[in-house]
Steps between C-alpha positions, in 0.01 A plus 500: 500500500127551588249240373302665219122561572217392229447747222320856632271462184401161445572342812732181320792357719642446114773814632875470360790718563708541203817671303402631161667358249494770207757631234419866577570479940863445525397527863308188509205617753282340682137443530205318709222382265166321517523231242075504519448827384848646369556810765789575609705741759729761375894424306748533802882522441768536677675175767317185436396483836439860464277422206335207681400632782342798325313342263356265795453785751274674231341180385388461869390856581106521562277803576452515856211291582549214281 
């Protein structure tokens, strides 16, 4: 699994991949989100790798340039 990058808003290193735990996704997806300033990728489902590596992949995705 790649090594998350610092948040593309605040710049924090405070980054955590995650499975949502709520009553309404029996799918249980997962997230990356920046405990500084709350954002957060997409819900992915599916595998949990699957879900893992999606959620990082998009996490990590920058605007070329940066």
């Amino acid at each position: 699994m790649d090594k998350l990058k610092p948040c593309p808003f605040c710049g924090s290193s405070e980054v955590e991949l995650f499975e949502m735990d709520e009553e309404d996704n029996p799918y249980r997806a997962w997230v990356v989100r920046c405990h500084k300033c709350d954002v957060q990728t997409a819900m992915f489902v599916g595998s949990i790798e699957q879900k893992k590596r999606c959620a990082t992949n998009a996490w990590n995705r920058r605007v070329k340039g940066e």
